[in-house]
N, C-alpha and C positions, 0 to 999 in steps of 0.2 A: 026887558027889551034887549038889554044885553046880553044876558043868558040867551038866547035863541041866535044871535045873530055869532058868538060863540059856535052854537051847535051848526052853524050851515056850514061856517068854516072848516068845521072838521070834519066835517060828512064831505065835505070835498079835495080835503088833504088825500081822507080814507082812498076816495075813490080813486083819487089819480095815482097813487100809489099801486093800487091793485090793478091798474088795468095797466101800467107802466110794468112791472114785473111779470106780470103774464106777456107780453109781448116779445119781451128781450128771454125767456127760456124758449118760446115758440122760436124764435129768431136761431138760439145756440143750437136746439133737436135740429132745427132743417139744416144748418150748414154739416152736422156731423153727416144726416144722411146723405147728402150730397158728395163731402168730398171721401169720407169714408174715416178709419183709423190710419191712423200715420205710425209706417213702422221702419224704425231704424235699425241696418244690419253691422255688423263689426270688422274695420278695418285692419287689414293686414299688421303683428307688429312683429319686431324684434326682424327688421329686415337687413340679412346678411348678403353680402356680393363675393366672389372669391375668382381669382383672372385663371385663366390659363391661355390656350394655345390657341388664338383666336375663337376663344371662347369664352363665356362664365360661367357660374354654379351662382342660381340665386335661391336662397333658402327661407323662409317668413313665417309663422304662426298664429292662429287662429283661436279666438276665445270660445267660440262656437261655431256651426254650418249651420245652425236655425236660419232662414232665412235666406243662404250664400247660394249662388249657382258656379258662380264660377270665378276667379283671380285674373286680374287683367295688371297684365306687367307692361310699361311704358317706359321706353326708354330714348333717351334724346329728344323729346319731344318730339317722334315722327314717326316711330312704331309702335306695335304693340302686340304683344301675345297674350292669347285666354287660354290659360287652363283649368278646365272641367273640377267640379269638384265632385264628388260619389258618396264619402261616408267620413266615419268618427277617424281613420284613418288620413287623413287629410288634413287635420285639424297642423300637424308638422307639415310641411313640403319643401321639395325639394326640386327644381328643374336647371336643365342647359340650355343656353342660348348661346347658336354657334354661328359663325359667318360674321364675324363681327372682326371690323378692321384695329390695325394695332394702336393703341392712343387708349384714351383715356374717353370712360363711356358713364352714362349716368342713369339713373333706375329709380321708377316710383309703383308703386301698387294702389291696387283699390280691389274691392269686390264689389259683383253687383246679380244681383237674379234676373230670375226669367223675366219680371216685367217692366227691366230696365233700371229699378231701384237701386243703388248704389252707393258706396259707404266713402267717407272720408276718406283721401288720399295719405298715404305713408311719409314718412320721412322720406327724403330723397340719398339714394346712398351713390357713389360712386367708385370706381378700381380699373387701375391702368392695364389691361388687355395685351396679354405680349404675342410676342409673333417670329417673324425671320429676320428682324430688323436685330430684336434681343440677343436670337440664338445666334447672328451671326459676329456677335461680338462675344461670344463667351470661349475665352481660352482653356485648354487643358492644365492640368497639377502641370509644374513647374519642378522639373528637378537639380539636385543642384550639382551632379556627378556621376557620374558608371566607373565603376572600378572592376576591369575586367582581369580575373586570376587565372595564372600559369595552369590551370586544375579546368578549366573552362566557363568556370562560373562567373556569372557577374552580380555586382550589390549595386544596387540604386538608392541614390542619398535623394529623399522629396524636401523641397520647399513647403513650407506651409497651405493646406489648401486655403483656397477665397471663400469667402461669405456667398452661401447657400449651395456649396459641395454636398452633395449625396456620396457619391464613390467615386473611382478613376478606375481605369481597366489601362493592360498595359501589356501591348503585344509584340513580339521578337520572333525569331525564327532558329529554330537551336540547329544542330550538328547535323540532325539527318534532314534536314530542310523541310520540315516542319513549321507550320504556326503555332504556336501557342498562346493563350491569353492568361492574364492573372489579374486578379481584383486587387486592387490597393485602397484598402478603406482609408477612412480621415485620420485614424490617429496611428497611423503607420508610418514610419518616419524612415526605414529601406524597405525594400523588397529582394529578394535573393531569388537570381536567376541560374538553375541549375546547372544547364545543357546551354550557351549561350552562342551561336554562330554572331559575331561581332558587323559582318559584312551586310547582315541582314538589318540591323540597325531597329530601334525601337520608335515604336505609334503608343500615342498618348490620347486619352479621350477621357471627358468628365462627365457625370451628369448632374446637372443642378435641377433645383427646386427653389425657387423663391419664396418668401413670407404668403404665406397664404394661396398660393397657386395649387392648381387640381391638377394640372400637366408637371411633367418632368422634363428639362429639357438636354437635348446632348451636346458635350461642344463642339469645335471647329477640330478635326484629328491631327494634333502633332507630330512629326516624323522628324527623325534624326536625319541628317545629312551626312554628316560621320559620327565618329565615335573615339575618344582616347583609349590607346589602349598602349601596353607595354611592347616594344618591339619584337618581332620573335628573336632573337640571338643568335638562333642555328643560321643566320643569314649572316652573321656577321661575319667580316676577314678583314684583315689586314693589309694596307694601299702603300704601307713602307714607304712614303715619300724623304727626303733628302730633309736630316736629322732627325726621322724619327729611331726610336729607340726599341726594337724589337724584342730585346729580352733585359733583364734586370742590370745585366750583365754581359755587353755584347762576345765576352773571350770567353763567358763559358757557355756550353751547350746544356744550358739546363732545363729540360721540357715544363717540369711544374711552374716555373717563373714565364712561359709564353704569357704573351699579352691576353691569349683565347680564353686563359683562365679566371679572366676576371668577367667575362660574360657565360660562365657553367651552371651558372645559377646554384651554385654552393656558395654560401655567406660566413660558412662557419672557418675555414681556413684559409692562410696566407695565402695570395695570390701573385698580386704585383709589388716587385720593391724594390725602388730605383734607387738605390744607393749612390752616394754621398761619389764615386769616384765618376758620375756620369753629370756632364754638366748640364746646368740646371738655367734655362728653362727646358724642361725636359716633357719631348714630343711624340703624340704617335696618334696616327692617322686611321681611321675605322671604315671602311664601307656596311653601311646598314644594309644594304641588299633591296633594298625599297627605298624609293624617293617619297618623301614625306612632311608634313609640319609637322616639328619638331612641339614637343609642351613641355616638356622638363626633363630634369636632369639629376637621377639617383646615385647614390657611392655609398657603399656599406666601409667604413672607415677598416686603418689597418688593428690589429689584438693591440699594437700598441697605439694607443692613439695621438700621441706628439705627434708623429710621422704622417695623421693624416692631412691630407692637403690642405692649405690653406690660403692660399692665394693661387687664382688660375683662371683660363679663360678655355669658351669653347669657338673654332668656327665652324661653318659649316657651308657648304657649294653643293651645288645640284647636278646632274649630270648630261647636262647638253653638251660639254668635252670631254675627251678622257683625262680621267683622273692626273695621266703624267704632264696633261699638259697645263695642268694648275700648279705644278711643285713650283717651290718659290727656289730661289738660288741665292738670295741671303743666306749667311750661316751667324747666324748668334751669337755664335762661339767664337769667331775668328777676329782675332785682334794682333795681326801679321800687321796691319799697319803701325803699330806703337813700336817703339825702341824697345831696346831688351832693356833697356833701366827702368821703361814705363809698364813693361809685362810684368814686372816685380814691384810694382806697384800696385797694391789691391785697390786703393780709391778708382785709380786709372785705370784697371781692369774694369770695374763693374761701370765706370763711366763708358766706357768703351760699346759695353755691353751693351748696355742701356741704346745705345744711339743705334746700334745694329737692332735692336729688338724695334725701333720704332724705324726702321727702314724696312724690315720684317712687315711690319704691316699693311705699311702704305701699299708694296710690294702685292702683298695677298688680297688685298682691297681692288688694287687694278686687275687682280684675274679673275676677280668674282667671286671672292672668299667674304664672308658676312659674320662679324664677329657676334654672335648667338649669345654671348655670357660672357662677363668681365666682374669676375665677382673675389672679393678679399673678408673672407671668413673669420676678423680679426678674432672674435667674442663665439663662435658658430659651435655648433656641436661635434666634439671631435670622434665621437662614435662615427659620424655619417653624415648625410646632408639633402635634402632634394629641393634644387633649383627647378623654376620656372623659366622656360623658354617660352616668350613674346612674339620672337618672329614669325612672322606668315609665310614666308618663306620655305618654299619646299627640297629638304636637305636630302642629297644623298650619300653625301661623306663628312665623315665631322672629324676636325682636326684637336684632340683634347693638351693642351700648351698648363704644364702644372708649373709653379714661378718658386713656391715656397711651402713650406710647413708651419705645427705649431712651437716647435724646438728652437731654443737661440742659438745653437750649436750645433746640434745633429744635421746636416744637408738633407738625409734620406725622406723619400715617399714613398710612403704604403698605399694601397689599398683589398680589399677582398673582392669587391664585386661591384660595378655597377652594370645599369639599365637606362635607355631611353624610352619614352613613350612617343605617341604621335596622335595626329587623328587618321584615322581614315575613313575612305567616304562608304558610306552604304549604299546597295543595291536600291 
């Protein structure tokens, strides 16, 4: 009895098991033929952005086209571009996407075919997009001088270029009025301009490239407004105002000791030399022949060099009156006021001095005289010297006042040669 009531049991385990697995493969064949195979295509990877000039370069790679029609690039969330895909060639890409404002823009890919099917979205990459806002802030090389030579030539001393300098270009106008342009790469530190017209003044332009930009951009073009340069000389003459000292020696007539020959532009021999029986401060009065800002102040020292100057001042007045009507009528010299026991007294002499020399001034100050340099060389190079002139002020006569030397005894002052420079303005 047990045995059989066993056996129904299992005949009924059997059955419902069999008819239970046939149901559920019936059940999995219809859902395959219904919704079909399910096939997955491969998403864009290794996705690159790169800016340029309201534009980008976006680049991405592809494992396969089995399956792809085509790349759909989205960017900001509110556009999007498809580009077509055709063969094995495609599997790299590369495209531009232009009209795109300056800021900072953001970018995702995906593929999908023909029948809508569609793959995973890309990492999302993004890159700031420049424009006129960037280029209109980017300045030209920077230089830090023009040194224009008696020969015509000039050398330009560069500052360092900025972070993402490609090159500099750098235009002038020489002698026969011409333009000319010349390249000044980055690691150029002058440029020497051959044929150089000064008046024409130099344009400065850079081109950059930034980290990762497809565009190059140019800068904003810098132009000189003037230029330093060395005065011409052949313009110089002599204004002879009241105590200056026209030659070494005013009893003798000796042409090599003129004042003129200290602007010959010969360095090599003696020029001026105020000897010890000319009293000291000792004066003489220049017209440059051009009114100008003054910028410094050259002296090629005397062979001997104790002699050369070492305490002295320069001034300088412009020329809205005539020259005579600035001489001052202070005399330096004159100490008629002292007793003859105090004119043979040297404390009393140079006190004396001293007090006319600063009525001297005051004097030259009410007529418009602008003391340009006041400089004492105690330690200074006695070969030579060149001062810097600060004033903005535009000179057309400069009054050179020398006080002392490097000698504790010898009176005398030499010198060979000096030079002013100026700016002047460019065309």
């Amino acid at each position: 009895m047990r045995l059989n009531i066993f056996k129904l049991i299992s005949l009924f385990l059997l059955g419902y098991i069999v008819f239970s697995c046939g149901e559920s493969i019936d059940d999995i064949h219809s859902d395959y033929i219904k919704g079909g195979e399910k096939i997955y295509i491969p998403k864009p990877l290794d996705v690159e952005v790169k800016p340029g000039n309201n534009r980008v370069e976006l680049s991405w790679r592809l494992t396969s086209i089995q399956n792809v029609d085509e790349v759909v690039v989205s960017y900001d969330d509110t556009e999007e571009v498809v580009v077509s895909i055709e063969d094995q060639s495609d599997l790299l890409k590369k495209m531009i996407i232009t009209n795109l404002s300056e800021g900072t823009h953001f970018f995702k890919l995906f593929t999908r075919n023909n029948k809508g099917v569609r793959s995973l979205v890309s990492d999302q990459v993004s890159t700031n997009v420049l424009g006129s806002n960037y280029q209109s802030n980017l300045v030209s090389r920077s230089f830090i001088g023009i040194n224009v030579s008696s020969d015509g030539s000039a050398t330009v001393t560069w500052g360092s270029p900025l972070e993402g300098t490609l090159t500099s270009r750098v235009s002038y106008r020489n002698n026969s009025g011409e333009t000319k342009t010349l390249e000044v790469k980055n690691e150029d530190n002058t440029t020497v301009i051959p044929d150089f017209d000064p008046k024409g003044g130099l344009s400065v332009v850079s081109d950059y490239q930034p980290d990762n930009s497809i565009d190059v951009f140019t800068s904003n073009v810098f132009k000189t407004t003037s230029i330093e340069v060395a005065l011409d000389k052949s313009l110089f003459t002599l204004a002879n105002l009241p105590m200056d000292i026209p030659r070494y020696d005013p009893t003798v007539n000796d042409a090599e000791k003129d004042w003129y020959h200290a602007w010959d532009g010969d360095n090599s021999t003696v020029k001026v030399f105020l000897e010890g029986n000319n009293p000291k401060p000792a004066f003489v009065t220049i017209d440059l022949g051009v009114k100008v800002q003054l910028t410094k102040f050259e002296l090629v020292g005397f062979p001997w060099p104790f002699i050369t100057p070492k305490e002295y001042q320069i001034w300088g007045i412009g020329d809205d009156k005539a020259i005579s009507e600035a001489a001052t009528s202070v005399d330096i010299h004159d100490i008629s006021s002292l007793s003859p026991e105090d004119q043979a007294d040297p404390v009393k002499v140079t006190a004396k001095k001293a007090e006319n020399f600063e009525a001297w001034k005051t004097e030259s100050e009410n007529l418009g005289w602008t003391l340009l340099v006041d400089d004492n060389r105690a330690d200074g190079d006695k070969s030579g010297f060149t001062k810097p002139i600060t004033s903005d002020e535009k000179i057309r006569y400069v009054r050179l006042v020398f006080i002392d030397n490097y000698h504790d005894s010898n009176p005398d002052i030499g010198m060979s040669e000096i030079t002013f420079s100026g700016l002047i303005p460019t065309e």
